[in-house]
C-alpha positions, 0 to 999 in steps of 0.5 A: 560803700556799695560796689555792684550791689554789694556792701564793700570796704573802701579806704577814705579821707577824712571827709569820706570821699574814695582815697584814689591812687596815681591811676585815680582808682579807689581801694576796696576790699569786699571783706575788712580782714581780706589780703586781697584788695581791687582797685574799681573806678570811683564812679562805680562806687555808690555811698550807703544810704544813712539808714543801712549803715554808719559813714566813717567818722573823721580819724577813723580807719577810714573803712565802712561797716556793713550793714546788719543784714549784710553781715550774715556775708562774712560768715563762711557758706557750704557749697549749695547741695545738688538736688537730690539724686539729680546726678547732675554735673556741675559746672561753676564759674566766676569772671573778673575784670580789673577795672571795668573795662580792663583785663578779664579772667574767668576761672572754672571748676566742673565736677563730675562724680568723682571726676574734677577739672579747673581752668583760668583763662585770660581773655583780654581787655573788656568788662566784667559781664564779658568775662561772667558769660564767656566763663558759663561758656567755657564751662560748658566747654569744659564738661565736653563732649558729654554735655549733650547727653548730660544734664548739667547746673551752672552756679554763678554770682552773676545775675545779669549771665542768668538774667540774659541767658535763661529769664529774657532780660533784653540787654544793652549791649553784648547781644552778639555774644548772648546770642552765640552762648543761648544757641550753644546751651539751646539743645543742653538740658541746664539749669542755673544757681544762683550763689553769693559771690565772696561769701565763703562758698567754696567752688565760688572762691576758687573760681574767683581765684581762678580768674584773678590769678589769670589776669596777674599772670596774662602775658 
């Protein structure tokens, strides 16, 4: 099934519908031999068309295959390179939402020369791109004082964040809090990457990890 754009796992019947738990969510894990496992809303999953890969046949694990020009994901990425001689600072983020809405978290890593900081945060109930655009927020944040005089690179998985902050996507909703972070990045000299989110690139995982271990241990 797809998730997000994103060929996914997802445990089904026999007939091939979602198996859902006494919350009525689904099971679903962005790689077969992945411990961790998310529980999204059956409606934001979408089955894959017949030609982009094969349906679980009745009896089976119940999980799907991906699709061939997936599979490239589950081999583990490097870290995109810095531009060469770019001296730039990077700040890396990811948010995730429990449900959507439900419980955000955002997690950080900024890097600077030799200098490393990392930050999750919990951030409430809310929705995913609430948690991808508060987290290139809070990043920013994190850099400091600096930020002004530096030039810093954000990478994200997200392409809405990177859509309504640097390429003029009109969004639905949010509109406040797009305006807030445009004018706080307005006088930065930033530039943003975008990465392949639970593809193995390291920063990316971290942030992940980050911002899930916010929301399992939010009070």
């Amino acid at each position: 099934m797809r998730f997000k754009g994103e060929v996914v796992y997802v445990q089904t019947d026999e007939s091939g519908r979602p198996v859902l738990d006494s919350a009525g969510r689904a099971e679903m894990k962005y790689r077969e031999s992945d411990a961790k496992s998310y529980r999204p809303h059956p409606t934001n999953l979408l089955p894959l068309p017949a030609d982009e890969g094969p349906a679980p046949s009745p009896g089976s694990s119940g999980k799907e295959a991906l699709a061939p020009e997936e599979a490239s994901k589950e081999q583990p990425k490097k870290r995109p390179k810095p531009a060469s001689g770019s001296g730039a600072v990077e700040i890396w983020t990811d948010g995730a939402c429990s449900g959507n809405p439900g419980p955000m978290g955002i997690g950080m890593v900024v890097i600077d020369g030799p200098r490393r900081q990392e930050k999750g945060e919990y951030l409430g109930i809310g929705t995913n791109n609430i948690a991808e655009l508060t987290a290139i927020e809070r990043g920013v944040d994190l850099v400091g004082e600096t930020a002004t005089t530096q030039r810093l690179r954000v990478y994200t998985d997200s392409s809405y964040a990177i859509g309504v902050l640097s390429k003029g996507w009109k969004a639905k909703a949010n509109q406040a809090l797009i305006a807030k972070i445009k004018q706080r990045l307005a006088p930065l000299n930033i530039e943003f990457v975008k990465v392949s989110g639970h593809a193995g690139v390291p920063e990316n995982e971290r942030c992940d990890e980050l911002a899930r271990n916010a929301i399992t241990g939010r009070r």
